[in-house]
N, C-alpha and C positions, 0 to 999 in steps of 0.2 A: 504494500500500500504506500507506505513511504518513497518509495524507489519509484514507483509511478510518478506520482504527486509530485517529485525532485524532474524527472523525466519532460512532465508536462510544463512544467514552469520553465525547465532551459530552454523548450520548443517557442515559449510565449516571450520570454526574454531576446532570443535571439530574433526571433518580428519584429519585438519593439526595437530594440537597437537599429536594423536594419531600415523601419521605418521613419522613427521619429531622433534617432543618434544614440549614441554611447550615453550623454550627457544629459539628457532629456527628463525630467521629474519621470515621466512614468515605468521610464527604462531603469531610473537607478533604484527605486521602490522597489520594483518587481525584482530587481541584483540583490536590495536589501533582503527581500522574502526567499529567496533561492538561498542566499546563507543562510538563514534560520532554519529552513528545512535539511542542509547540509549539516548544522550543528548538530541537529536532532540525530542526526544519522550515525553521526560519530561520537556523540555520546551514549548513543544503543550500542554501539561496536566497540565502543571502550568497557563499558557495561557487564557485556556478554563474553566479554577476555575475560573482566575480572575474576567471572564467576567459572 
């Protein structure tokens, strides 16, 4: 579910950049939300070592 959700967002990030620039409020938002998902990820995987 995660992996998707990360997946989709790069697909919707790399549109925005494409359409509206690198720079652009809605493009760095949606960069901001794709780490947050990225962190999520890697602290399930840090997580799941521990254990």
């Amino acid at each position: 579910m995660l992996l998707q959700l990360i997946e989709e967002k790069r697909e919707v990030l790399l549109c925005l950049g494409k359409t509206y620039g690198l720079t652009a409020k809605e493009t760095v938002i949606c960069s901001q939300e794709l780490d947050q998902l990225l962190n999520r990820l890697d602290e399930w995987n840090e997580e799941r070592d521990d254990n």
